[in-house]
C-alpha positions as CSV (number, residue, x, y, z in Angstrom):
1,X,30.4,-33.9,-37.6
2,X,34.2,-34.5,-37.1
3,X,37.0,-32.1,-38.1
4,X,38.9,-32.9,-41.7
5,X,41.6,-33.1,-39.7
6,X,40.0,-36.5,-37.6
7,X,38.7,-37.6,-41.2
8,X,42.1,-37.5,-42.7
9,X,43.4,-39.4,-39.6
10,X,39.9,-41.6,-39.9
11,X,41.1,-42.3,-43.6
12,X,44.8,-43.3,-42.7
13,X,43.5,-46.0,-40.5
14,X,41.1,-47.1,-43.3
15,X,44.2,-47.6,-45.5
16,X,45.7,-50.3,-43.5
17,X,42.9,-52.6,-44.4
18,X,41.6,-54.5,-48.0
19,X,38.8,-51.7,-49.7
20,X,36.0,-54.0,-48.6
21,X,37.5,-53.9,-45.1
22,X,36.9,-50.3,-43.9
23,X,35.1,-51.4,-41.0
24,X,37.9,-52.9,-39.7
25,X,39.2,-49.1,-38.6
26,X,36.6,-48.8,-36.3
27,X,38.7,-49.6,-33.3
28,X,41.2,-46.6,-34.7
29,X,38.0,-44.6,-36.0
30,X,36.1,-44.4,-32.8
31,X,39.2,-43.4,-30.9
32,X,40.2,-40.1,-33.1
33,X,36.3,-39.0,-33.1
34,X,36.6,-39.3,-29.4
35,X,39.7,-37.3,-29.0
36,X,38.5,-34.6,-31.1
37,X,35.0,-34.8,-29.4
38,X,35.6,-35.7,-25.8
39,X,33.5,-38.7,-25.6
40,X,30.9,-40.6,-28.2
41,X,27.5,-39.7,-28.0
42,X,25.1,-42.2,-30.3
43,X,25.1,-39.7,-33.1
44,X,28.6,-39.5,-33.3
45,X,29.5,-43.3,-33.3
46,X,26.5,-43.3,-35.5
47,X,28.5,-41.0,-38.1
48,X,31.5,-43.4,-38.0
49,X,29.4,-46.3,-38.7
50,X,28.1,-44.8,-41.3
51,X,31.3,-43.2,-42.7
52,X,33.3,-46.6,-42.5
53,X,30.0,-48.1,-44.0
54,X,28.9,-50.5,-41.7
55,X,25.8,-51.1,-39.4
56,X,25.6,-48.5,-36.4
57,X,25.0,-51.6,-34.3
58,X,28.7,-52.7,-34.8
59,X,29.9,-49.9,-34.0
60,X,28.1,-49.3,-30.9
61,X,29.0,-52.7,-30.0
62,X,32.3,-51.9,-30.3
63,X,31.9,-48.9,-28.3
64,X,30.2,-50.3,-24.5
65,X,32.1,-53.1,-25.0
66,X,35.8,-51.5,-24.7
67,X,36.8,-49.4,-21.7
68,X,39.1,-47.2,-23.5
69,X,35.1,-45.7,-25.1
70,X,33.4,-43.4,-23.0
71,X,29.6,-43.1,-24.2
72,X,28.7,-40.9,-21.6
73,X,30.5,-37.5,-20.9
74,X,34.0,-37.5,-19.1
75,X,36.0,-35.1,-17.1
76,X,38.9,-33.1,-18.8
77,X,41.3,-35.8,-16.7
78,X,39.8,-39.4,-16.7
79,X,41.6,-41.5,-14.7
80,X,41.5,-45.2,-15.1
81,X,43.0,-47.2,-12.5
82,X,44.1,-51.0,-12.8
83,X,42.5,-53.1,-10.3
84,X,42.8,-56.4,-11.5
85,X,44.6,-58.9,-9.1
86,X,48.9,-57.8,-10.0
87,X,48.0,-54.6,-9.4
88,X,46.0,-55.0,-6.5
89,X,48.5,-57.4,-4.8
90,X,51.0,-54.2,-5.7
91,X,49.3,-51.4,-4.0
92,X,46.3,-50.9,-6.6
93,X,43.5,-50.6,-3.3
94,X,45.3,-48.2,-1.7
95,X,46.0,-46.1,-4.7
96,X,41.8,-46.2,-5.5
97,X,41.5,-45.1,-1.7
98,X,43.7,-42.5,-1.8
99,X,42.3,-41.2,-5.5
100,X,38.2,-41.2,-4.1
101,X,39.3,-39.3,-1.0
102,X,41.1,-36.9,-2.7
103,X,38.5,-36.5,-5.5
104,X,35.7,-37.0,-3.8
105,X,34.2,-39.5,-6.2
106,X,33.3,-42.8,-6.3
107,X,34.8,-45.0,-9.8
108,X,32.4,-44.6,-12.8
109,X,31.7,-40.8,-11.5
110,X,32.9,-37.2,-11.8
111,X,33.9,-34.4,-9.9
112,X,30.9,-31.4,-9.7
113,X,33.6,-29.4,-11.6
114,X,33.8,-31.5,-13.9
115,X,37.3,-31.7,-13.8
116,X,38.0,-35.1,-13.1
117,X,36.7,-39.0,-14.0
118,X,37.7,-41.9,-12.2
119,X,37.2,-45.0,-13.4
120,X,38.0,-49.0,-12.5
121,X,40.1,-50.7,-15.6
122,X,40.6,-54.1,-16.5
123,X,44.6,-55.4,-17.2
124,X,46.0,-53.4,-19.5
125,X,49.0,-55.2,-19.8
126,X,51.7,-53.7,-18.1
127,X,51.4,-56.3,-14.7
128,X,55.0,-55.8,-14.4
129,X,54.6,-51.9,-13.6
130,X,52.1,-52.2,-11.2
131,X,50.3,-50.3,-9.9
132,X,49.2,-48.4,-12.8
133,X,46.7,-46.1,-14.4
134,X,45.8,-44.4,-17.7
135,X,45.4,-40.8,-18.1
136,X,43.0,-39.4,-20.5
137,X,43.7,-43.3,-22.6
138,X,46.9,-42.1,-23.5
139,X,49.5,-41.7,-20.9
140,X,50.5,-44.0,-18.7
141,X,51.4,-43.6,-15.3
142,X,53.1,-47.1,-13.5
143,X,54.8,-47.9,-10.3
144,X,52.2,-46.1,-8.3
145,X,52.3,-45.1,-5.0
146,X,49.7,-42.6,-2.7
147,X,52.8,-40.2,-3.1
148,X,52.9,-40.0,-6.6
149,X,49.3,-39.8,-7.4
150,X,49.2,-36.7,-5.1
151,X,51.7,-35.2,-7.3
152,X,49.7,-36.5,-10.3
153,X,46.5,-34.7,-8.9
154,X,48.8,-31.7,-8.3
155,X,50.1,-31.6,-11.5
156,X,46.4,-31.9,-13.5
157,X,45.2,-29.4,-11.5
């Protein structure tokens, strides 16, 4: 079900742990079978249970309970925005405003092209660059302004 390239990536993380701690990737595990797949659909995080051999329940627990998981299909940009209380005392409301009007979504949905998720994050530690948001989990985007998420939209488009 995943590439041998994500395997081989799977089996790096796997290293860092004892031999009778491979479930202990599944932080690391879930993330590469996401980026490969797009998001983790119950058959997939069932496969990674199963490969670092460990109940699919842990796995799955592991995957509603973080954010950074998406179990239902995103948008080819997902777009998490911080709204806990630094960044919302920085600019973080105004930012969500100006990202639904301009999207036309609501956070947890996705545009009809299917272009674009937005969704509401929790801290993700960088209150001292606030206002910020994730793109796509991996790039990070701080500082914000209405201005510059324009130019973000513009330059995702």
């Amino acid at each position: 079900m995943l590439s041998s390239e994500s395997l081989a990536l799977i089996d790096i993380e796997v290293a860092k742990y004892p031999p009778d701690q491979r479930q202990s990737a599944v932080m690391g595990a879930l993330r590469i079978a996401q980026t490969e797949k797009g998001w983790l659909k119950p058959e997939l995080i069932e496969y990674v249970a199963d490969y670092l051999g460990m109940p699919a329940i842990a796995a799955y627990e592991v995957a509603t309970f973080y954010n950074m998981y998406d179990t239902k299909p995103v948008g080819r940009h997902k777009i998490t925005l911080c709204t806990n209380l630094p960044c919302a005392l920085r600019g973080a409301n105004e930012v969500a405003e100006r990202l639904k009007q301009k999207l036309g979504v609501d956070f947890g949905e996705t545009t009809e092209d299917g272009r674009y998720t937005l969704k509401e994050g929790e801290c993700m530690g960088a209150c001292g660059d606030a206002p910020m948001c994730l793109h796509n989990n991996h790039t990070m985007h701080t500082h914000l302004t209405v201005e510059m998420i324009d130019a973000l939209l513009d330059e995702l488009k």
